[in-house]
C-alpha positions in Angstrom: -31.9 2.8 -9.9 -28.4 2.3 -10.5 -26.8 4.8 -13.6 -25.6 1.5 -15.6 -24.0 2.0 -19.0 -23.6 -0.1 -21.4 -19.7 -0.2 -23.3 -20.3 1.0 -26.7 -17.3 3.3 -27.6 -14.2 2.3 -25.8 -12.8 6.2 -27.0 -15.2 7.3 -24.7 -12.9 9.8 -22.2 -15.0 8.4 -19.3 -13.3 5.2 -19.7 -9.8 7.0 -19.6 -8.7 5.5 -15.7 -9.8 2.0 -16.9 -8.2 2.0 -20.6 -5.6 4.8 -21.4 -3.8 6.5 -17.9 -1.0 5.2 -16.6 -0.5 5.1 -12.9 1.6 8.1 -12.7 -1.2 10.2 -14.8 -3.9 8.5 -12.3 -1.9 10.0 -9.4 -1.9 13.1 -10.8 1.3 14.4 -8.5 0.7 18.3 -9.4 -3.0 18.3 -8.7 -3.5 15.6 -6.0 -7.2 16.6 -5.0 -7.7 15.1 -8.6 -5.7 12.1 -8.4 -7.8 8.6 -8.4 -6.8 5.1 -8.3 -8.6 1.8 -9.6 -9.8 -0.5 -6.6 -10.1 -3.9 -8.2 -12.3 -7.2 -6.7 -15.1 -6.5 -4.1 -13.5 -7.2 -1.1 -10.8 -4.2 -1.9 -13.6 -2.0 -3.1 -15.8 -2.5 0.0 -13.2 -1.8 2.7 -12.3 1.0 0.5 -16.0 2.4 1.1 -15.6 1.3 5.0 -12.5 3.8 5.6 -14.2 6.4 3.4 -13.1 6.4 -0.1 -15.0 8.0 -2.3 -15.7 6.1 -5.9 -16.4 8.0 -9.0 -17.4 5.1 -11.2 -17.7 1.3 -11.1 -16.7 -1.1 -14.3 -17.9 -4.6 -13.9 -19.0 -7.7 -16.1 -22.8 -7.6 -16.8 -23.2 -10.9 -14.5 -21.8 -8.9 -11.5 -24.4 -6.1 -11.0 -27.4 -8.6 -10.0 -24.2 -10.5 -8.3 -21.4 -10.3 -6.3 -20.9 -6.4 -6.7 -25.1 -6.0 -5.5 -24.3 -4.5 -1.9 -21.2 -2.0 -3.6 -23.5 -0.7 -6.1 -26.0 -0.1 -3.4 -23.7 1.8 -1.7 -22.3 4.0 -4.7 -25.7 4.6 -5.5 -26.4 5.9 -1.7 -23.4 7.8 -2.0 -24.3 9.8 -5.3 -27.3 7.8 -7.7 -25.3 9.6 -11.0 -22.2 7.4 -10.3 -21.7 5.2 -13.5 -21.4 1.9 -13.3 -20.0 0.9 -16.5 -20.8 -2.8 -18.1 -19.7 -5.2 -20.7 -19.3 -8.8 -21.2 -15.7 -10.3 -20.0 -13.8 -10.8 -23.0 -14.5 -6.6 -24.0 -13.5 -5.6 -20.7 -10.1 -7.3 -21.0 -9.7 -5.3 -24.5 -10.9 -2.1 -22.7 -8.6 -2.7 -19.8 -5.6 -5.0 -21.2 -5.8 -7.6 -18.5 -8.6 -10.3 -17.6 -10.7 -9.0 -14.8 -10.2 -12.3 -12.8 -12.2 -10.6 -10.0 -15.0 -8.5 -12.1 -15.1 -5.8 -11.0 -13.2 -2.7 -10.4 -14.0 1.1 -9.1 -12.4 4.6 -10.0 -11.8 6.3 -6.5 -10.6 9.4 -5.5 -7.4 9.5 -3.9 -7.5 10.6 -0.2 -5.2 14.0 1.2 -2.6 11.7 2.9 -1.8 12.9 6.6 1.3 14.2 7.8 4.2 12.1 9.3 3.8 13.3 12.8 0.0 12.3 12.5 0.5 8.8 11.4 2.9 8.3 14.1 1.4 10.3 16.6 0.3 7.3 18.9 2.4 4.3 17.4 4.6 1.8 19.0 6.1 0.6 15.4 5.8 1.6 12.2 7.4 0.0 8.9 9.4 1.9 6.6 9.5 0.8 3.2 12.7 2.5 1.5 12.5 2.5 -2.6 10.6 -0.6 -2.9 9.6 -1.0 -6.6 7.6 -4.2 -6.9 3.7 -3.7 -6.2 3.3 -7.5 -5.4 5.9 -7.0 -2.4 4.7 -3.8 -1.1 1.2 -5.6 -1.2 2.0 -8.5 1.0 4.5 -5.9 3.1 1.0 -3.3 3.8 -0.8 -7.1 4.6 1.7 -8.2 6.8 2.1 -4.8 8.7 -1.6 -4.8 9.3 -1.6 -7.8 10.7 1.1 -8.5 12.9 1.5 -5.3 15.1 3.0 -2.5 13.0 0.6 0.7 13.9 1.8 2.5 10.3 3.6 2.1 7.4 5.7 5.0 6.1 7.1 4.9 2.5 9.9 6.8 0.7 9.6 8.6 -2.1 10.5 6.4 -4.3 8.6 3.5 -3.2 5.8 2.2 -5.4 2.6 3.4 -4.0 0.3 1.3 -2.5 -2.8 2.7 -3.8 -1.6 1.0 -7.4 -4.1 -1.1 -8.9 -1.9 -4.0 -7.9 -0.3 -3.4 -4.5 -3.7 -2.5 -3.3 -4.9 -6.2 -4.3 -2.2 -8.0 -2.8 -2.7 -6.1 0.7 -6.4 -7.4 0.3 -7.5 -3.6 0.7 -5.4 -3.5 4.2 -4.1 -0.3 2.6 -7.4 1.1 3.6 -6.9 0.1 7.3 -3.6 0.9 8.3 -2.3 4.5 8.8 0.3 4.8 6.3 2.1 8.2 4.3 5.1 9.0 2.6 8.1 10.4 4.0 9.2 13.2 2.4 8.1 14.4 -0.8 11.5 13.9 -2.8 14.3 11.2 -3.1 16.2 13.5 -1.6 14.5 13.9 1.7 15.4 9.9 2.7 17.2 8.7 4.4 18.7 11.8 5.9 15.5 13.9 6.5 13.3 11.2 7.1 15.2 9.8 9.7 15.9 12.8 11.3 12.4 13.0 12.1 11.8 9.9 13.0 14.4 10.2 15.4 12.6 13.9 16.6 9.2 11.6 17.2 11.3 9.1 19.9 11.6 6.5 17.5 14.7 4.4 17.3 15.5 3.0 13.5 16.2 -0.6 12.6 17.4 -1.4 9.4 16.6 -5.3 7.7 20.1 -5.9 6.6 23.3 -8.9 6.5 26.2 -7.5 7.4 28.8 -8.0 10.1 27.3 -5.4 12.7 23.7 -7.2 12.6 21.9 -8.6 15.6 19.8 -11.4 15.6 16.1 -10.5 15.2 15.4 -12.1 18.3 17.7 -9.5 19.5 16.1 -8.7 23.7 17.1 -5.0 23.4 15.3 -4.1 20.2 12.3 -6.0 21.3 12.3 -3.5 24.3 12.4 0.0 23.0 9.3 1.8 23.2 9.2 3.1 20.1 10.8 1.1 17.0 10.8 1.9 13.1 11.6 -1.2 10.8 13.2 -0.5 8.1 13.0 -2.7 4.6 15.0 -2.3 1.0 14.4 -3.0 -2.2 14.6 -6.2 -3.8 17.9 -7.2 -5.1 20.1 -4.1 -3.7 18.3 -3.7 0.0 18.8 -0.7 1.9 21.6 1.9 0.8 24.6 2.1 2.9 23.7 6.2 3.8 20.7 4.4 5.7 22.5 1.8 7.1 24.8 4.8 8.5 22.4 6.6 10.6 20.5 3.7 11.8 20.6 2.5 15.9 20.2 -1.2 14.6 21.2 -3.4 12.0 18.9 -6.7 12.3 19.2 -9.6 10.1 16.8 -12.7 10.3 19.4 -16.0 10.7 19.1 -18.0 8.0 19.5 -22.3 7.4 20.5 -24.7 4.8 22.7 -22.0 3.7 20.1 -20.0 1.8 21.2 -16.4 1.6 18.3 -14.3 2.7 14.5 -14.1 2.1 12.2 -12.1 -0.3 11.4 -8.5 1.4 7.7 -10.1 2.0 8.4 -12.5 3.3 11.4 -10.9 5.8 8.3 -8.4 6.4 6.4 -10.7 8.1 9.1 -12.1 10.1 10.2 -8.9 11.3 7.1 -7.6 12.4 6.1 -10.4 14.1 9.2 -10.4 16.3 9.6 -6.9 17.2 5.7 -6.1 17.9 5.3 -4.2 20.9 4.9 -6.2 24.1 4.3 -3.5 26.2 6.0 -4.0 29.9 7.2 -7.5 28.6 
């Protein structure tokens, strides 16, 4: 039988990932083998427990556990039967956890030992790089978008939100659980000048998403030839800093009608990954 408990005491410190830590305290940076993150909805939650994930509790409304969140308790339960699938109705769970849980249902899961650069790109074509992008919605439809149109891995800086954020993972639809993806370098400091440097070690030529005079056309024949290609994306508002835009072998902008200006990093995402998939001999 399922270890259900009923929400009683909302002090309770087994309700501390749901109610009271932020999502720097749920990383846990000093101690990452006890970093978690929240999964939220069951379609995130179950490709987390495809790719591996390991959950250390469940919180759902009462109606979910005979419903919609059936098969993931199952699977918790097959996993470890003392994992704690914590229950209220709807309108104490948006107390407990400040938001409505529009989905029901979220899950407490250990964060993973995140491989190496070298190891994410050891057999990829293209990878994304997302360079200090701060809003979790965008780096939830970028992750979405670079799982499914061609990217092999995403790469983030630094100081990059991280995709494993209650949010970000959401948007990506629990894609963040399917693509290789890591951070380069474990300070600001180490991008764009380290980073790059080893991008450029691993045969990969670098294309930054920018407007500016020297940009080609995204259509561009020769970037849609080289064998190995990282995209690069900036934040929102400021885009990529000019030190990147130094050391990169391409500037690539997306031409634009109607006079509009540019388009939000998503959607430019999408766009860009589309056109410079790998096409093998073509």
């Amino acid at each position: 039988m399922p270890h259900i408990i009923e929400i009683t005491d909302f002090s309770s410190p087994h309700l501390d990932a749901y109610a009271r830590l932020t999502e720097h305290q749920l990383r846990n940076r000093l101690e990452p083998e006890k970093g978690i993150f929240i999964a939220e909805s069951t379609t995130v939650i179950t490709l987390a427990l495809d790719a591996g994930y390991i959950p250390t509790s469940l919180l759902m409304e009462r109606k979910h556990i005979d419903g919609s969140a059936r098969d993931i308790i199952a699977r918790c339960e097959a996993i470890s039967p003392d994992i704690p699938v914590f229950t209220a109705d709807d309108d104490i769970l948006t107390r407990l956890t400040g938001f409505p849980l529009s989905r029901g249902v979220l899950a407490a899961m250990k964060r993973p030992c995140l491989p190496s650069v070298e190891e994410v790109c050891r057999n990829a074509r293209r990878v994304a790089v997302l360079e200090n992008i701060v809003d979790a919605t965008n780096v939830g439809a970028i992750v979405r978008s670079a799982a499914a149109l061609g990217m092999d891995a995403l790469l983030v800086t630094p100081s990059c939100c991280d995709p494993l954020i209650r949010r970000a993972a959401r948007v990506s639809m629990g894609t963040v659980f399917q693509i290789p993806w890591t951070y380069i370098g474990s300070e600001p400091a180490d991008w764009p000048g380290r980073g790059m440097d080893l991008l450029h070690s691993l045969g990969f030529r670098c294309a930054a998403m920018a407007l500016c005079d020297r940009s080609v056309p995204i259509d561009d024949a020769a970037l849609k030839k080289e064998e190995r290609l990282a995209v690069i994306l900036g934040t929102e508002g400021t885009g990529l800093t000019e030190e990147t835009l130094a050391h990169v072998d391409y500037v690539v902008k997306i031409p634009m009608y109607h006079n509009v200006d540019s388009l939000n990093v998503a959607a430019a995402s999408a766009v860009a990954f589309w056109e410079t998939r790998y096409r093998g001999d073509n």
